[in-house]
N, CA, C and O atoms as a Tinker XYZ file with bonds, in Angstrom:
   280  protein
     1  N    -32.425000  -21.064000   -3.266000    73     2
     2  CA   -32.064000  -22.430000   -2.910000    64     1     3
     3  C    -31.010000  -22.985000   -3.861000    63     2     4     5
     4  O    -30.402000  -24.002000   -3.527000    81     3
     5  N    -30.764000  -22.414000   -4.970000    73     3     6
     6  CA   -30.047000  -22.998000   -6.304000    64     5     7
     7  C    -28.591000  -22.705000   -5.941000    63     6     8     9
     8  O    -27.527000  -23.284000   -6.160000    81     7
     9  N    -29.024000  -21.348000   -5.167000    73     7    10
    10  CA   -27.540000  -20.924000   -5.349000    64     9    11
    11  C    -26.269000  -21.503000   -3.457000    63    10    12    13
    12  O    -25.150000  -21.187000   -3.052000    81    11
    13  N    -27.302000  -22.343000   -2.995000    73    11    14
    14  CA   -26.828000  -23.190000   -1.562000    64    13    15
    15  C    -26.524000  -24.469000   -2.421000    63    14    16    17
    16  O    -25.621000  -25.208000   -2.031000    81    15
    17  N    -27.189000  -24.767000   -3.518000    73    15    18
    18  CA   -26.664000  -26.043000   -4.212000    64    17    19
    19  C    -25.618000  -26.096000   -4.842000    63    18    20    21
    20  O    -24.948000  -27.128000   -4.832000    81    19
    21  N    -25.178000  -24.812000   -5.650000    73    19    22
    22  CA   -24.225000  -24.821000   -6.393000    64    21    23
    23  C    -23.531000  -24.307000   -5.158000    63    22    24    25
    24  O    -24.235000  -23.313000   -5.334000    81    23
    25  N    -22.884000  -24.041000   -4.158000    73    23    26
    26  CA   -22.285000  -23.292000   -2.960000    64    25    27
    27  C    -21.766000  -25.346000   -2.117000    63    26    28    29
    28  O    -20.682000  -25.880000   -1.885000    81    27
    29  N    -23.000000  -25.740000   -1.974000    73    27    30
    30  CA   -22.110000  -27.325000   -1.824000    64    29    31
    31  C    -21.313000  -28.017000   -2.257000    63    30    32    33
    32  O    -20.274000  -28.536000   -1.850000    81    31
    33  N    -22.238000  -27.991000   -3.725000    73    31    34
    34  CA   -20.899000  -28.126000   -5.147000    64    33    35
    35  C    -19.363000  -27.889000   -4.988000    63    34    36    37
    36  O    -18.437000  -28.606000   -4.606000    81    35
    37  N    -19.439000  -26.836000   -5.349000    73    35    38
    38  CA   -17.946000  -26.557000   -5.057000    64    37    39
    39  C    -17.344000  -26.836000   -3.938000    63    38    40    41
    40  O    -16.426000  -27.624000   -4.168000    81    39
    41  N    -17.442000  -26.497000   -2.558000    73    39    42
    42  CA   -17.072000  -27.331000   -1.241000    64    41    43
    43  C    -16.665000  -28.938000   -1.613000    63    42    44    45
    44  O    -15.577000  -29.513000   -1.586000    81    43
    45  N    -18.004000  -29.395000   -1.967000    73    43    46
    46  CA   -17.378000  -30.897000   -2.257000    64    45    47
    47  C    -16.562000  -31.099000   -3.336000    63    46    48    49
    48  O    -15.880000  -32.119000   -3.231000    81    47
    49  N    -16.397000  -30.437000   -4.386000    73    47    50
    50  CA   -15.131000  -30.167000   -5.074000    64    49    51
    51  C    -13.769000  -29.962000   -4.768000    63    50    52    53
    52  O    -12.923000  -30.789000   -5.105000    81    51
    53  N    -13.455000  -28.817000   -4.091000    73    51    54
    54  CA   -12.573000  -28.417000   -3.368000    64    53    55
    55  C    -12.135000  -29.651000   -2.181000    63    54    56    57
    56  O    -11.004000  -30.099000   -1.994000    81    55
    57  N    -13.045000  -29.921000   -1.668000    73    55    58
    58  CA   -12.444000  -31.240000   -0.307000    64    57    59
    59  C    -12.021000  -32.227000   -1.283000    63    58    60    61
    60  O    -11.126000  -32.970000   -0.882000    81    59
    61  N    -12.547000  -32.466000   -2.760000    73    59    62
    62  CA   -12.209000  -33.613000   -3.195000    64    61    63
    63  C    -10.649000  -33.416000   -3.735000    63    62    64    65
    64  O     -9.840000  -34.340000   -3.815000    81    63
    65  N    -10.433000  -32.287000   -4.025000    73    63    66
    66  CA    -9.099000  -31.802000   -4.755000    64    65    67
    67  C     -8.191000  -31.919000   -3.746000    63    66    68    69
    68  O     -7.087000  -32.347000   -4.084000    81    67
    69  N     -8.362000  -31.652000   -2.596000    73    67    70
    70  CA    -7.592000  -31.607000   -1.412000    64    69    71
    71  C     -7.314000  -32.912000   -1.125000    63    70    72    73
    72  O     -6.121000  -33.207000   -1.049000    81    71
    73  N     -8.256000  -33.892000   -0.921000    73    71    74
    74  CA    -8.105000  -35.697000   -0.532000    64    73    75
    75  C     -7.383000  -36.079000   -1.968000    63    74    76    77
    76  O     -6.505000  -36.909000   -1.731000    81    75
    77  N     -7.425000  -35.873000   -2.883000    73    75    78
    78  CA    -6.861000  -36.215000   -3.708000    64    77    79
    79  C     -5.276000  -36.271000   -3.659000    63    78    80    81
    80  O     -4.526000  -37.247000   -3.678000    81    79
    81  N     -4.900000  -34.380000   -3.563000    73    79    82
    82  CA    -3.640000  -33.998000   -3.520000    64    81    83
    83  C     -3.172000  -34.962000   -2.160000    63    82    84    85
    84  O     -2.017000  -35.384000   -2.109000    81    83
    85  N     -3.887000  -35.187000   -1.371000    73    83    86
    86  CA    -3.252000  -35.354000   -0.144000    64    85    87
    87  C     -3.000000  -36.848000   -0.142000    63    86    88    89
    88  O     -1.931000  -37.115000    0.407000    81    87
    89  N     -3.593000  -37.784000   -0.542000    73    87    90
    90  CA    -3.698000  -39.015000   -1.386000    64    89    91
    91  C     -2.571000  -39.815000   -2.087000    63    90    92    93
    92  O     -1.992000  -40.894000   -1.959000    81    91
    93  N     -2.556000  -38.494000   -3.069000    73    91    94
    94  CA    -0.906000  -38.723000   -4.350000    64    93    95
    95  C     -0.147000  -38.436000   -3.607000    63    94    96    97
    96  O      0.926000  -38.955000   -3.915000    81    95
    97  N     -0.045000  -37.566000   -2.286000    73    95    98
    98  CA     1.461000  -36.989000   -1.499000    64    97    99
    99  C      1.867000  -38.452000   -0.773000    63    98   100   101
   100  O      3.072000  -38.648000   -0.612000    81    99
   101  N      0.925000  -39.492000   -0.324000    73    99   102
   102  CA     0.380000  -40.328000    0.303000    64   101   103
   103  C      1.275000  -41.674000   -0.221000    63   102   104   105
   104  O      2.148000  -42.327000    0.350000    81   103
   105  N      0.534000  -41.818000   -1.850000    73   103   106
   106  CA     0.653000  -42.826000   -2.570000    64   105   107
   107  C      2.571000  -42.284000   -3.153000    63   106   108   109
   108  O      3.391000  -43.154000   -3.444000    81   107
   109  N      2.798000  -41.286000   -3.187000    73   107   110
   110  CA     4.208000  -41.205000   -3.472000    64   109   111
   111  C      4.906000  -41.902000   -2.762000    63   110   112   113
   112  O      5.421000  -42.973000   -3.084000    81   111
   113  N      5.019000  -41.057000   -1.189000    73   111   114
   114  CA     5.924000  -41.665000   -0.148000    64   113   115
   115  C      5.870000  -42.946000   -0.287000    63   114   116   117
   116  O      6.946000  -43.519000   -0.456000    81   115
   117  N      4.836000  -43.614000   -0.262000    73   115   118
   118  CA     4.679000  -44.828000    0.087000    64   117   119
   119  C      5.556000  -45.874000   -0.902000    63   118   120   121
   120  O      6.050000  -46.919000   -0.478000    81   119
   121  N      5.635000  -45.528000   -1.937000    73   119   122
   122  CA     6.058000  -46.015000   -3.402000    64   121   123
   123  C      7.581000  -45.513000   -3.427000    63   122   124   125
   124  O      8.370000  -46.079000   -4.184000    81   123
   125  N      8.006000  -44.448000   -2.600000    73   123   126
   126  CA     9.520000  -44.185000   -2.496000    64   125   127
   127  C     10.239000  -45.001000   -1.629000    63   126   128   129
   128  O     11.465000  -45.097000   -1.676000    81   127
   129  N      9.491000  -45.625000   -0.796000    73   127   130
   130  CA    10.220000  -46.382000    0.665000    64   129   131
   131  C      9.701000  -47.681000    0.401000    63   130   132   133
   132  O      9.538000  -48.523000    1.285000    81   131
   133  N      9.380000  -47.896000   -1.076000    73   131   134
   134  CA     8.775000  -49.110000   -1.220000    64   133   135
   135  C      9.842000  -49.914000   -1.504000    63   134   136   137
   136  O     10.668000  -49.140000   -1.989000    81   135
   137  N     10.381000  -51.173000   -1.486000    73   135   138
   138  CA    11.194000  -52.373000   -1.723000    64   137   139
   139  C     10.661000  -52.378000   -3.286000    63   138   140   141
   140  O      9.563000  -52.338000   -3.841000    81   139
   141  N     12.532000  -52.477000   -3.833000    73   139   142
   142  CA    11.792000  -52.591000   -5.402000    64   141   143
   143  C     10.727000  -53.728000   -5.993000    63   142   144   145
   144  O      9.940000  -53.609000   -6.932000    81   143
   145  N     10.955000  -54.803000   -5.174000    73   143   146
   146  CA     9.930000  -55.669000   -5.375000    64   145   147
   147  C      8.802000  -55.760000   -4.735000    63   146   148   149
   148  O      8.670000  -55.833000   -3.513000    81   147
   149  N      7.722000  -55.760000   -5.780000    73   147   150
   150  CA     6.778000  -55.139000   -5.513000    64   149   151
   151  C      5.911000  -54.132000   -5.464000    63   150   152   153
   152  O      4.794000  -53.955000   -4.978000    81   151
   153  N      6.987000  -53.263000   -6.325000    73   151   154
   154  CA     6.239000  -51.934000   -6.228000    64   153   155
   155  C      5.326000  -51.508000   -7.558000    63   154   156   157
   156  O      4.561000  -50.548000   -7.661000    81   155
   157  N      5.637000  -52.478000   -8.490000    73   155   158
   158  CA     4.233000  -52.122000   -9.084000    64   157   159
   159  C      3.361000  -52.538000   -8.632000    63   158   160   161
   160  O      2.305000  -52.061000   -9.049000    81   159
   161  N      3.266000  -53.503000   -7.679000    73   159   162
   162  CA     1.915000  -54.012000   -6.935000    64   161   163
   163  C      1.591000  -53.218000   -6.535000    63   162   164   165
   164  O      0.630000  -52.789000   -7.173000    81   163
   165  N      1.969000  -52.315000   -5.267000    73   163   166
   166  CA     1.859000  -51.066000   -4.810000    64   165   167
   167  C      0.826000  -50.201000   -5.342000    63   166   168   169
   168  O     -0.272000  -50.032000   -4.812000    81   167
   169  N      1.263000  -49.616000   -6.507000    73   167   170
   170  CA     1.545000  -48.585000   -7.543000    64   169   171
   171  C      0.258000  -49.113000   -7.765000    63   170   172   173
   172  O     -0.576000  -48.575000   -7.036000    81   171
   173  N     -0.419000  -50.396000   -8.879000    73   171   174
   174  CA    -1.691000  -50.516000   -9.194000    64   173   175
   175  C     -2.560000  -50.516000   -8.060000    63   174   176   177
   176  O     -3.564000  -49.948000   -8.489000    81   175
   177  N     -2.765000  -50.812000   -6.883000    73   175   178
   178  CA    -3.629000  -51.155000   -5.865000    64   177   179
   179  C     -4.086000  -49.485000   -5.591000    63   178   180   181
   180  O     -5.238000  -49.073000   -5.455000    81   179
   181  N     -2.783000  -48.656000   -5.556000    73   179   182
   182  CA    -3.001000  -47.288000   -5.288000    64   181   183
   183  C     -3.591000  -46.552000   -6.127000    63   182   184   185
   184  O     -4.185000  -45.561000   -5.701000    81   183
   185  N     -3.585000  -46.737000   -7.028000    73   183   186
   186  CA    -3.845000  -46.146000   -8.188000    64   185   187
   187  C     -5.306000  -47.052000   -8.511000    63   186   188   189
   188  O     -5.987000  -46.489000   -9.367000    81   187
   189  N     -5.784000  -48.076000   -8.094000    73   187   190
   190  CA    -6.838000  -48.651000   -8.323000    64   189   191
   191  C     -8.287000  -47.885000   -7.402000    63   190   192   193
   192  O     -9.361000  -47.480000   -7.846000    81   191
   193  N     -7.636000  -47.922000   -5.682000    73   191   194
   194  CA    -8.114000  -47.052000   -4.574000    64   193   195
   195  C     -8.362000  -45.755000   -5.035000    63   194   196   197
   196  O     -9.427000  -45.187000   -4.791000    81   195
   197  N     -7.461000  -45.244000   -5.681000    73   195   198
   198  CA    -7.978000  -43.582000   -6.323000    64   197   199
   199  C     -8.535000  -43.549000   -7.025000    63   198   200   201
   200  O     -9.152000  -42.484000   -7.033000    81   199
   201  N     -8.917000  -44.548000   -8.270000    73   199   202
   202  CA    -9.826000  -44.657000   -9.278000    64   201   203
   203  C    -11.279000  -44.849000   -7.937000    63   202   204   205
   204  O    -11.997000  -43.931000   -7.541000    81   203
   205  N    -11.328000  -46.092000   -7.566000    73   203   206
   206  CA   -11.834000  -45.924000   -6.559000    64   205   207
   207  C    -13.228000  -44.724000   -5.801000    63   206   208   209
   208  O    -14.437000  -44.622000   -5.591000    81   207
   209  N    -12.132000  -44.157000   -5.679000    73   207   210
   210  CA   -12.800000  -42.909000   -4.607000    64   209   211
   211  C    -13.011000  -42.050000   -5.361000    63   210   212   213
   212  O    -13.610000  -41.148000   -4.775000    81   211
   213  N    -12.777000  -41.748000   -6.747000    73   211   214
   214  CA   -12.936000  -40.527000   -7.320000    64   213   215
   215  C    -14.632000  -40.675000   -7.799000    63   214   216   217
   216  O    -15.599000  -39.915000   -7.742000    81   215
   217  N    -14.417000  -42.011000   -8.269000    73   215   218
   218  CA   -15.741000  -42.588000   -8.482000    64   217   219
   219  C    -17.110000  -42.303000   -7.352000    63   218   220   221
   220  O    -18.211000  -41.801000   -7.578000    81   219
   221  N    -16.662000  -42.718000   -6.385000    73   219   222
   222  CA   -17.908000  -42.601000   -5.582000    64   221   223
   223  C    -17.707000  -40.692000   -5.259000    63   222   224   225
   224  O    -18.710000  -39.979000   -5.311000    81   223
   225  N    -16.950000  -40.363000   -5.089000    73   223   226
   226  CA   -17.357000  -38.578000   -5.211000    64   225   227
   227  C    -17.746000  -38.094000   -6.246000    63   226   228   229
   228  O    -18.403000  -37.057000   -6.162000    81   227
   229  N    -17.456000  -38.715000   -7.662000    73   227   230
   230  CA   -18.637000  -38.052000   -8.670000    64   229   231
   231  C    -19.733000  -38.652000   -8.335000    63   230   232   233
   232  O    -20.770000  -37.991000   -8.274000    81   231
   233  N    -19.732000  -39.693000   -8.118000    73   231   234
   234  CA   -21.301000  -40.273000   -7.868000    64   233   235
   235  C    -22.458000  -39.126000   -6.832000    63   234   236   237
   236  O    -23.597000  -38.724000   -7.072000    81   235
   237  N    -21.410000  -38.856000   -5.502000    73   235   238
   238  CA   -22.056000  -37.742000   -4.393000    64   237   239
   239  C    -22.288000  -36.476000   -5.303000    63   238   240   241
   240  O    -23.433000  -36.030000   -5.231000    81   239
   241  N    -21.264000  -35.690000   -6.299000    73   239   242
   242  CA   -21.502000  -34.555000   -6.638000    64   241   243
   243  C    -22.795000  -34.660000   -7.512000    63   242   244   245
   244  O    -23.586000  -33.762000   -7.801000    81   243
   245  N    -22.811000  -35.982000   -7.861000    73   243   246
   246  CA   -23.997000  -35.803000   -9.008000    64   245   247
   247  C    -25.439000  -35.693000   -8.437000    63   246   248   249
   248  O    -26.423000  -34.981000   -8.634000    81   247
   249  N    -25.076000  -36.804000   -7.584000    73   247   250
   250  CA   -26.404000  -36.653000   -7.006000    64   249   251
   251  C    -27.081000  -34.974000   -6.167000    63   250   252   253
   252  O    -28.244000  -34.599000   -6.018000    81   251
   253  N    -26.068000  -34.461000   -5.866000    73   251   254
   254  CA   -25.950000  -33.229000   -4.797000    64   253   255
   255  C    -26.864000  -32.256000   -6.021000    63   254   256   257
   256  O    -27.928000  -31.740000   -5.680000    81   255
   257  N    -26.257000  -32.058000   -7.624000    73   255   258
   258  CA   -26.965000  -31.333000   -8.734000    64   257   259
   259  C    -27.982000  -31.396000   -9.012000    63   258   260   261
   260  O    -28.227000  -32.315000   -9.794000    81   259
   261  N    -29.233000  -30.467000   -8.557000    73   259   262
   262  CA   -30.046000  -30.884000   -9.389000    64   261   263
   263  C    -30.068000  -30.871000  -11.230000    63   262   264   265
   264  O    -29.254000  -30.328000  -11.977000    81   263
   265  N    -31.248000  -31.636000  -11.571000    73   263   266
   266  CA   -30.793000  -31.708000  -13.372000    64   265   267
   267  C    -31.049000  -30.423000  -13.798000    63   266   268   269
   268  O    -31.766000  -29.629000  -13.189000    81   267
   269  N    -30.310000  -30.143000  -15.132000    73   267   270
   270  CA   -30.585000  -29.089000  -15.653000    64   269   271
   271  C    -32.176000  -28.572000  -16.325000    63   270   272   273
   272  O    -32.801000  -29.388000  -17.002000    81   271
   273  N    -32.693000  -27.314000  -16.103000    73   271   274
   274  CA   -33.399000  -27.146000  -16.960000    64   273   275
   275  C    -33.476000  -26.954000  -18.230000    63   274   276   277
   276  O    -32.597000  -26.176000  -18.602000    81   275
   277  N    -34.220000  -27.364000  -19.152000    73   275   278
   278  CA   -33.746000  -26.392000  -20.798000    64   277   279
   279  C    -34.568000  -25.418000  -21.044000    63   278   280
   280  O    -34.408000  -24.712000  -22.040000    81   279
């Protein structure tokens, strides 16, 4: 069973690396076609949203682990 847990793990790792990359490809464009004014607004909101989401996917991976034994 340990080893279907650690086998989710990584999956949800990997999807997270992927939403991520796909995210920053996201938050670039968006920030290249941006009007100079304004674009640090942009820039923090995006960058706030990714803080964001990274957060609640460690939150899922953690919970997904069970705790360690010693």
């Amino acid at each position: 069973m340990k080893h279907l847990s650690n086998l989710r793990t990584i999956l949800m790792l990997r999807a997270a690396a992927w939403i991520l990359e796909v995210a920053c490809a996201l938050a670039r464009e968006a920030v290249r076609h941006a009007p100079r004014r304004g674009r640090e607004d942009l820039i923090r909101k995006t960058l706030m949203a990714l803080a964001y989401g990274l957060r609640r996917l460690a939150q899922r991976v953690i919970r997904l682990t069970p705790p360690r034994r010693k």
